[in-house]
N, C-alpha and C positions, 0 to 999 in steps of 0.2 A: 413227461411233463405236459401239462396239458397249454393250450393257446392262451387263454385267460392268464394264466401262471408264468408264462414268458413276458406276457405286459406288462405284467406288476414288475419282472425283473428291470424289464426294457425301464421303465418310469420311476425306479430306483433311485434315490439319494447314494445309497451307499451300494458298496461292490458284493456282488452277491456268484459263490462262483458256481457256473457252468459247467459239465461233461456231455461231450458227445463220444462214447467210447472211452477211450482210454487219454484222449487229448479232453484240456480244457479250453475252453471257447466264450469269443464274448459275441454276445446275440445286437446283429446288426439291423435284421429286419424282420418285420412276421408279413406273412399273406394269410390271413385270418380266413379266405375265403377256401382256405386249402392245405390251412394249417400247415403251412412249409416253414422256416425259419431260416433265412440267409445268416450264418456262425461263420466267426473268424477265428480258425487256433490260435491259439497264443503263441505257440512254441515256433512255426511256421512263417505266420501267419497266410496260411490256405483259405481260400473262401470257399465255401460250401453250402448247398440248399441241403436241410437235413429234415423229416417228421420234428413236428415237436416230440412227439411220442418217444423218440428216442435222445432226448435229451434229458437229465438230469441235474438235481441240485445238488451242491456240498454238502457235506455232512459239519454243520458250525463244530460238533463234540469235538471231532479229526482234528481242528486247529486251535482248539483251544478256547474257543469262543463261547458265547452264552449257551447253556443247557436248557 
């Protein structure tokens, strides 16, 4: 994912979900200068600086949601 695209999550209305890996994660902070992203797991809740690059979005189809 790219930085611009963790913004739009960041500045969200609604819940939009997160993977880093195999945990999902909600996006705490971006360093746009460095494109790093401070993520907290859900499952855990572990804090971590991660790339944006290596984060990913939901797939809506998986849940049911609008196609």
């Amino acid at each position: 994912m790219d930085v611009q695209r963790a913004k739009e999550i960041m500045e969200s209305h609604g819940v939009i979900g997160v993977h880093y890996g195999d945990s999902s994660v909600w996006l705490e902070r971006i360093h746009e200068d460095t494109g790093v992203v401070e993520v907290r797991e859900l499952e855990t809740e572990k804090r971590m600086e991660v790339p944006s690059a290596a984060l990913f979005e939901d797939d809506f189809a998986e849940y049911g949601g609008p196609s």
